[in-house]
NUNUZA-568568 format. One line per field, with one value per atom (N, C-alpha, C): residue number from 1; x, y, z; residue in one letter. Coordinates in nm, 4 decimals. Layout:
nr: [NUM,...]
px: [X,...]
py: [Y,...]
pz: [Z,...]
rest: [A,...]
This chain:
nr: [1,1,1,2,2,2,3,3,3,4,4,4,5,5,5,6,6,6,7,7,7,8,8,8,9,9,9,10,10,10,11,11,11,12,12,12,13,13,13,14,14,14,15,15,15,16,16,16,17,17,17,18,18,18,19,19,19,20,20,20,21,21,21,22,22,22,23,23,23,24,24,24,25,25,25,26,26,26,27,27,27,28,28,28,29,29,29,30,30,30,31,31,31,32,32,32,33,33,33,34,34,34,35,35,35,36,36,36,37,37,37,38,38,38,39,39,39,40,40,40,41,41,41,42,42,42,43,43,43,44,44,44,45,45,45,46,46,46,47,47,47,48,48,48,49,49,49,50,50,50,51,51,51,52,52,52,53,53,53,54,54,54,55,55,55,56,56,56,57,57,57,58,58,58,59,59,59,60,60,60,61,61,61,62,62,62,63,63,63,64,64,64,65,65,65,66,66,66,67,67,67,68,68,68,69,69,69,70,70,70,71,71,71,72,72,72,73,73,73,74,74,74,75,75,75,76,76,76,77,77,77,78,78,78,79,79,79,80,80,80]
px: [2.6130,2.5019,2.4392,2.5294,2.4565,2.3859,2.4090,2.3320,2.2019,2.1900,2.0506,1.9840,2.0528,1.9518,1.8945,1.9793,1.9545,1.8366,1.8300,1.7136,1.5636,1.5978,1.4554,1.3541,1.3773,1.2896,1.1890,1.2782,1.1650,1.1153,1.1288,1.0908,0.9719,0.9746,0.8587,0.7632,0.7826,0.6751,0.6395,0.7078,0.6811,0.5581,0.6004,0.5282,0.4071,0.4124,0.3377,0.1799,0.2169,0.1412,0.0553,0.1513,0.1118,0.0055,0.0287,-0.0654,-0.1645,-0.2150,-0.3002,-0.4317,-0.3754,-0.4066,-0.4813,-0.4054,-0.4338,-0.5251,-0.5640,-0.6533,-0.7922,-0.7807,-0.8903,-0.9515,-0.8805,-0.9415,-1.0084,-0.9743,-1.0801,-1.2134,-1.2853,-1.4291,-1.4817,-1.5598,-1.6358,-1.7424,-1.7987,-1.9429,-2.0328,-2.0039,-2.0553,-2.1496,-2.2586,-2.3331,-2.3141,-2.2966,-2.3189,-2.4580,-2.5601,-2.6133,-2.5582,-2.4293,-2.4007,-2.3161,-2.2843,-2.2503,-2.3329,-2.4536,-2.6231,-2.6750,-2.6264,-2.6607,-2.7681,-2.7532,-2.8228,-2.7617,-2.8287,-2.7991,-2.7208,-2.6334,-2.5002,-2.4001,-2.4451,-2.3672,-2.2815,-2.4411,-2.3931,-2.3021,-2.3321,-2.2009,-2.0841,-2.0518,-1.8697,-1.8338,-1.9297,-1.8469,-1.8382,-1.7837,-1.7527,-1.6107,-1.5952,-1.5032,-1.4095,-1.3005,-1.2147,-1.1951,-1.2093,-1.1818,-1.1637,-1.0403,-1.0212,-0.9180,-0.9964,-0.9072,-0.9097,-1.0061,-0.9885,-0.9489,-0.8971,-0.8238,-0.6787,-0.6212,-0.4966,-0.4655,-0.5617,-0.5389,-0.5190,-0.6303,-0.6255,-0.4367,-0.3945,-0.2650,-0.1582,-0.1620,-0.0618,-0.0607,-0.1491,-0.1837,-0.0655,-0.1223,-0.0389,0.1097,0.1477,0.3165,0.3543,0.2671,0.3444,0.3401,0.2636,0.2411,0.3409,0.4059,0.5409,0.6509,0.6396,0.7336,0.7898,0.6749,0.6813,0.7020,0.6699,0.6853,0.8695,0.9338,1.0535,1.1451,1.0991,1.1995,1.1510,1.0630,1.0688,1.1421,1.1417,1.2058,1.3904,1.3731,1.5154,1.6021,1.5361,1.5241,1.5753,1.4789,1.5523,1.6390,1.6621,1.7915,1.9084,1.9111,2.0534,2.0619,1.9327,1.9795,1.9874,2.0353,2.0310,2.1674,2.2626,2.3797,2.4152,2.4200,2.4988,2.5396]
py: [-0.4343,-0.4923,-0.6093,-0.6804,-0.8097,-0.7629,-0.6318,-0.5982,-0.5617,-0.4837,-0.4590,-0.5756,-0.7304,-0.8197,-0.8899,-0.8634,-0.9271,-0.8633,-0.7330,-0.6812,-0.6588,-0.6635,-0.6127,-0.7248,-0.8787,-0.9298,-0.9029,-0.8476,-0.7781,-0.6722,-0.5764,-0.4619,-0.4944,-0.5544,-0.6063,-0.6581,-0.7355,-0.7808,-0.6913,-0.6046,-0.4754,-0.4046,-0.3938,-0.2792,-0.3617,-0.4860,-0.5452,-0.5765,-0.5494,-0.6095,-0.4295,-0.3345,-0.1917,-0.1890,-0.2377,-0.2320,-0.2722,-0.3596,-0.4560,-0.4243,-0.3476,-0.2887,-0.1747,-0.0883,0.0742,0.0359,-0.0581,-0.0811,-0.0964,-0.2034,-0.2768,-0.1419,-0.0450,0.0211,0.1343,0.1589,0.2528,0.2318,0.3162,0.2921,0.3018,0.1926,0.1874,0.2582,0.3398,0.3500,0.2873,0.1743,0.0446,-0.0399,-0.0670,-0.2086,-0.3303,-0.4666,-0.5411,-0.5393,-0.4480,-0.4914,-0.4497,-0.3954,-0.3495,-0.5211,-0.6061,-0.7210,-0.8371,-0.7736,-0.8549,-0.7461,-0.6346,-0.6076,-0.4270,-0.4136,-0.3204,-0.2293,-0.0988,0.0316,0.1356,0.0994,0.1650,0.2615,0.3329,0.3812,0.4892,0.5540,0.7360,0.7250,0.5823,0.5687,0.5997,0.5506,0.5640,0.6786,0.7679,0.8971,1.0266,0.9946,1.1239,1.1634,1.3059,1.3410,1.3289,1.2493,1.2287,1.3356,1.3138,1.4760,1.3999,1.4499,1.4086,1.2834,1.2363,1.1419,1.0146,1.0224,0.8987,0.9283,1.0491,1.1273,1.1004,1.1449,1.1017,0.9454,0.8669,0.7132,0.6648,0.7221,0.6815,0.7441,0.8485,0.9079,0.8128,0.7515,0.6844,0.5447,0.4478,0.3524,0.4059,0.4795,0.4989,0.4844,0.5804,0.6120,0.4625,0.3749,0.2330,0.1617,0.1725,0.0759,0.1034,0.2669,0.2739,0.2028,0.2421,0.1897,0.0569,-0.0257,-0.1556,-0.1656,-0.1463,-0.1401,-0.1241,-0.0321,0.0176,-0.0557,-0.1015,-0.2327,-0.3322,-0.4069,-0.5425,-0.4960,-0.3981,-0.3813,-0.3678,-0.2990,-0.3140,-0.4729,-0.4943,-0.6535,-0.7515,-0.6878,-0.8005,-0.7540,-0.5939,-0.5667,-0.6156,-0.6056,-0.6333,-0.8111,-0.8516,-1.0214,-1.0519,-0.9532,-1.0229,-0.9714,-0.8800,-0.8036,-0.9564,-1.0069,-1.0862,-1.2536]
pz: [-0.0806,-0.1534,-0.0779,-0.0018,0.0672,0.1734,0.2175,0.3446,0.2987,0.1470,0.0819,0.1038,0.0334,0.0122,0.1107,0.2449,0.3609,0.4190,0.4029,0.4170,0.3497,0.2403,0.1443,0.1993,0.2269,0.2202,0.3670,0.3987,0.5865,0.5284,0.4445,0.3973,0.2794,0.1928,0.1620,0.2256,0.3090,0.3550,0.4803,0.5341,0.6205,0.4697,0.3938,0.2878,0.2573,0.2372,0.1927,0.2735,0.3652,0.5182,0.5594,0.5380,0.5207,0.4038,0.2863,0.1827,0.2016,0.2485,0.2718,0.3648,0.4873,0.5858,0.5055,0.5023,0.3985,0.2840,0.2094,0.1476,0.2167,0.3209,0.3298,0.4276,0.5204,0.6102,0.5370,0.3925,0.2738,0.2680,0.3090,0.3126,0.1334,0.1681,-0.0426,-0.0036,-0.1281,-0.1213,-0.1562,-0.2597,-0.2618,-0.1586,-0.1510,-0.0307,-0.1328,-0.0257,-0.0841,-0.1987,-0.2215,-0.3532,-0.4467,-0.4303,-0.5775,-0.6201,-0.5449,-0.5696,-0.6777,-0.6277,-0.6965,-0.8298,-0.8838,-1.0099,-0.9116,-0.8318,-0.8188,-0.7952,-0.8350,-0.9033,-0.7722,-0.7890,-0.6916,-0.7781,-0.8831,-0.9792,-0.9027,-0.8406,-0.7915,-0.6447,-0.5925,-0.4588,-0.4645,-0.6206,-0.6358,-0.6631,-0.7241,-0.7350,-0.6516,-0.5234,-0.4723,-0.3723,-0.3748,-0.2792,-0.1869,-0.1917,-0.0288,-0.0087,0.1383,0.2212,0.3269,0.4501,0.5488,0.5942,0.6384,0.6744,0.5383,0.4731,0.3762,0.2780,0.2633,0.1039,0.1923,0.3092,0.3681,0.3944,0.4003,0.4112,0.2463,0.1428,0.0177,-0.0532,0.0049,-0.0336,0.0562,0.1553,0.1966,0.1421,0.1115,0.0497,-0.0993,-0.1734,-0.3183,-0.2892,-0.1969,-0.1671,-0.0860,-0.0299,0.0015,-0.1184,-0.2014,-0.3276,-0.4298,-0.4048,-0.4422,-0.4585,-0.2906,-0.2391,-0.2196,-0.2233,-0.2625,-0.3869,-0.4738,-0.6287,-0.6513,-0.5839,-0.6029,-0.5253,-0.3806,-0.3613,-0.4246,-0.5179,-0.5706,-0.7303,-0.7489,-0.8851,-0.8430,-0.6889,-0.6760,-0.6328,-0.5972,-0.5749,-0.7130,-0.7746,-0.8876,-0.9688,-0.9735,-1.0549,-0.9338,-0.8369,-0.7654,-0.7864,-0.7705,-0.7868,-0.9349,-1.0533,-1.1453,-1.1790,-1.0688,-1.0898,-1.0611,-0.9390,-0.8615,-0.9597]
rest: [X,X,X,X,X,X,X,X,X,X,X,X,X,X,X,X,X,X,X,X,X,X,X,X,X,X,X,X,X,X,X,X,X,X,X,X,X,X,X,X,X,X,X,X,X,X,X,X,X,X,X,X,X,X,X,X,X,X,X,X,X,X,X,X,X,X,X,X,X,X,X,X,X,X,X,X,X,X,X,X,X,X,X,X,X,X,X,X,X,X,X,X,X,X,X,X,X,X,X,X,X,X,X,X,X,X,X,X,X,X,X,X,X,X,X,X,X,X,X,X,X,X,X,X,X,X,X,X,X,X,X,X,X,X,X,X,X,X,X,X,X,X,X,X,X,X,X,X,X,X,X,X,X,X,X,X,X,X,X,X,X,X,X,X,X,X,X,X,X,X,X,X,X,X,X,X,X,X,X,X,X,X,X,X,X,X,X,X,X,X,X,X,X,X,X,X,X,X,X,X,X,X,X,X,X,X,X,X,X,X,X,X,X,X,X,X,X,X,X,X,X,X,X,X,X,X,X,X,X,X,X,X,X,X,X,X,X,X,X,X]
C-alpha cells in the first residue's frame, strides 16, 4: 500500500497535465463572437470524425482515469 501512495501523486499529476493538454488541443466551433452575444448556435452542433472524435475519446478515458486514482487516493488514505 505505501508503494501505491508513493506513487499516485506522480500519476495524477502525469493525468492531470494529460487532461489539460487533450482539452485545450479540441478544436471549438465557436469564434470569439460567440463570447460577445453573437449568433454561433449552428457551430456547436456537429460531427467528430477523425482525429478529433479520437482526441475527444482519449481526453474522457484520462478524466477517468484521473477520477479513479483521486478516488483511490482517498479511500487508501482514509484506510491508513
Amino acid at each position: 500500500m505505501n508503494t501505491i501512495l508513493a506513487f499516485l501523486p506522480y500519476i495524477q499529476i502525469i493525468l492531470g497535465v494529460l487532461l489539460i493538454i487533450t482539452v485545450l488541443l479540441q478544436q471549438t466551433g465557436s469564434s470569439l463572437g460567440g463570447a460577445f452575444g453573437a449568433d454561433n448556435f449552428s457551430s456547436g452542433f456537429h460531427t467528430r470524425r477523425g482525429a478529433e472524435k479520437t482526441l475527444f475519446n482519449i481526453s474522457i478515458i484520462i478524466a477517468v482515469l484521473f477520477t479513479v486514482s483521486a478516488l483511490v487516493n482517498i479511500i487508501i488514505s482514509a484506510n491508513i
